[in-house]
N, C-alpha and C positions, 0 to 999 in steps of 0.2 A: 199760728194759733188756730187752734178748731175755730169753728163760726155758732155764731150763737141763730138758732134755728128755730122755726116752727114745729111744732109736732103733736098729734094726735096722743097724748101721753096714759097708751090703754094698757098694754101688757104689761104682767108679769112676772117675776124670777121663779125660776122653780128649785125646790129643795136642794141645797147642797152638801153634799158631803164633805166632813173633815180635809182638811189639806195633806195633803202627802208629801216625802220628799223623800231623794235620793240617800243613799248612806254617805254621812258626813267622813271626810278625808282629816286625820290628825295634821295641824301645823305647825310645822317649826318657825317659821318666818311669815310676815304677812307683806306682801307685797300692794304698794300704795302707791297708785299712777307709773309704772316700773320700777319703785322703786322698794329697795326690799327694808322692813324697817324691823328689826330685833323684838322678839318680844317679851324680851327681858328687861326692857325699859317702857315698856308700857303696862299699864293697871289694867286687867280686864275682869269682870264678875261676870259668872255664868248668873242665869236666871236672874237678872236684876229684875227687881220689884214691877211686875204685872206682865216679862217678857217672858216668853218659855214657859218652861213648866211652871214658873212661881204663881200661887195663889195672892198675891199683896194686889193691892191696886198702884192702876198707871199714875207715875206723878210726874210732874212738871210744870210750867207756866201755861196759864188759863192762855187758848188763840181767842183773839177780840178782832172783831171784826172791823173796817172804817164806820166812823163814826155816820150815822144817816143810814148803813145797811143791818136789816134785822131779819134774822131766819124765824120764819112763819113755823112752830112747831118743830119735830127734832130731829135727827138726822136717822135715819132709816135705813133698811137694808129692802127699802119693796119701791119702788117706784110710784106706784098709787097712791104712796101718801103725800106726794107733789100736790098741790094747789094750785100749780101756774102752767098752762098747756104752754109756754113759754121755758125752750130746751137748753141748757148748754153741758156739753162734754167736756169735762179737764182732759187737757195733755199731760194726764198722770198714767203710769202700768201699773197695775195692780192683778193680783187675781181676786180680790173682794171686790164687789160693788156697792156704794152706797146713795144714798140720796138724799137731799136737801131744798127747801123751796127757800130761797133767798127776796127780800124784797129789798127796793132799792127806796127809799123815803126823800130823796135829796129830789131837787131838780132837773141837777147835770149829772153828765157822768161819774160814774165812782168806778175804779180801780181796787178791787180786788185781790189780795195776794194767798194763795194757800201754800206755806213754807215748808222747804222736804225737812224731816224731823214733827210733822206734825201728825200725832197718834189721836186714833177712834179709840177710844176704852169703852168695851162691852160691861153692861150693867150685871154682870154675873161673873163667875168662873168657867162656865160651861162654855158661851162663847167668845169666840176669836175676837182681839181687837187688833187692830191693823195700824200699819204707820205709810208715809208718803216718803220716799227717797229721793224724788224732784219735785223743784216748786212747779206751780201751776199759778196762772198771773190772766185776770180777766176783768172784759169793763161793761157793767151793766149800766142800761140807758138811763136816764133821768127817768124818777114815775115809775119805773118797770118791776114785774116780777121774773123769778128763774127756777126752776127746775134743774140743779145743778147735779149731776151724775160725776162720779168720787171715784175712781179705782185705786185700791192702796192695797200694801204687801200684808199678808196674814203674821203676826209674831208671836202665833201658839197656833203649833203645828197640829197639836194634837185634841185640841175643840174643835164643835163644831160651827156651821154656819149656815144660821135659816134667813128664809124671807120672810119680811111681814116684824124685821126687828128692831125695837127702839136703841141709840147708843149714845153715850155718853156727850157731853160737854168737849170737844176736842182742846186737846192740851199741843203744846212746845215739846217736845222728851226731853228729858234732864239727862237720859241713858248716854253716855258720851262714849260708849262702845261702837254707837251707828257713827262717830264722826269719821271714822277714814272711811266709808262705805258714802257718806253723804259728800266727802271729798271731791273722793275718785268720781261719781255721778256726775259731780256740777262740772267738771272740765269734759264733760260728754253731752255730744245733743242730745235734746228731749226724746225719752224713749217711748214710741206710744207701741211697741209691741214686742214680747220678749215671750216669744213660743215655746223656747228651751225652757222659760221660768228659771233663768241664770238668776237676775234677783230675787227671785225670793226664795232659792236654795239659799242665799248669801245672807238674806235677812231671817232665816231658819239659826243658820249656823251661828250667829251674832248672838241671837238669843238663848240659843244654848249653851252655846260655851266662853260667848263673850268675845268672839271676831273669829272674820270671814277668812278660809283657807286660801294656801297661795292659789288651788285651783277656782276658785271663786276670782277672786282678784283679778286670774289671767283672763277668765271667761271677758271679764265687765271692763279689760283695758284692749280689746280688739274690738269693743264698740266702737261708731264714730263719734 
């Protein structure tokens, strides 16, 4: 687990452009931990309701936080809108960054979990909301504040992404398209860097057309 840090919390983000991605590969079979699974027995819907190209908003189960921690205003896309010079980084990959000032009201320690399936829904159409494909699991001290930094997958390829942005209430995804994708993940170590952006080609393709190509698959099963 990263280490929770001190930091002068001054810079930040600068404009970013739309997410891009590679041309998607048509599939016939999807392959899940090696194994190849027919996809004539599975249910998939392109564009399911806030993913892709769909205009609907994100639904699924409200994330609640433990009971004693309460996030100081809402979750952001700028770093300066932290509260707490008090720092920590999720062991999440993302290409979006977001931020959060979490306080801790308890005594003692409290534990933390932010669950992979757990979607940012952007307060518009225009921009990206993101989802997490690995949990991230951390313990803030009794009394303390945090400044907690979010990397999480873009799943509207084609919005954009500024700084300086308010975003939604984070939800659970009811989308059971990402389950073989969150599958295959959890039997893999924690990924903190994926240069290729092999995930989030995979969480592009999910949300286009409703699951990830065997080349996708093969990429994210030569992880360790």
């Amino acid at each position: 687990m990263k280490q929770i840090r001190f930091a002068a919390v001054c810079f930040s983000l600068c404009l970013l452009a739309a997410c891009k991605k590679d041309s998607a590969v048509t599939a016939t079979n999807q392959t899940v931990n090696n194994t190849i699974v027919n996809p004539s027995i599975i249910s998939y819907s392109a564009n399911t309701g806030g993913f892709g190209s769909s205009m609907k908003p994100l639904t699924g189960t409200p994330y609640t936080l433990p009971a004693g921690i309460s996030m100081s205003g809402s979750i952001t896309t700028s770093i300066n809108s932290c509260t707490s010079n008090q720092y920590y980084e999720c062991n999440t990959t993302g290409t979006l960054s977001f931020y959060m000032t979490l306080v801790n009201n308890n005594n003692l320690p409290t534990t933390i979990i932010f669950p992979a399936g757990l979607v940012l829904p952007s307060l518009d159409t225009i921009h990206q909301g993101a989802i997490l494909v690995q949990p991230d699991t951390f313990t803030m001290p009794g009394g303390s504040s945090l400044c907690v930094s979010l990397d999480a997958e873009c799943i509207n390829e084609h919005r954009t992404f500024n700084d300086n942005m308010a975003y939604g209430a984070p939800l659970i995804t009811n989308n059971t398209n990402y389950d073989p994708l969150i599958l295959l993940l959890s039997k893999k170590q924690t990924i903190v860097d994926d240069p290729s952006e092999v995930i989030q080609k995979a969480v592009w393709d999910i949300a286009d057309s409703g699951r990830m190509t065997p080349a996708d698959a093969a990429a994210m099963n030569s992880f360790p």
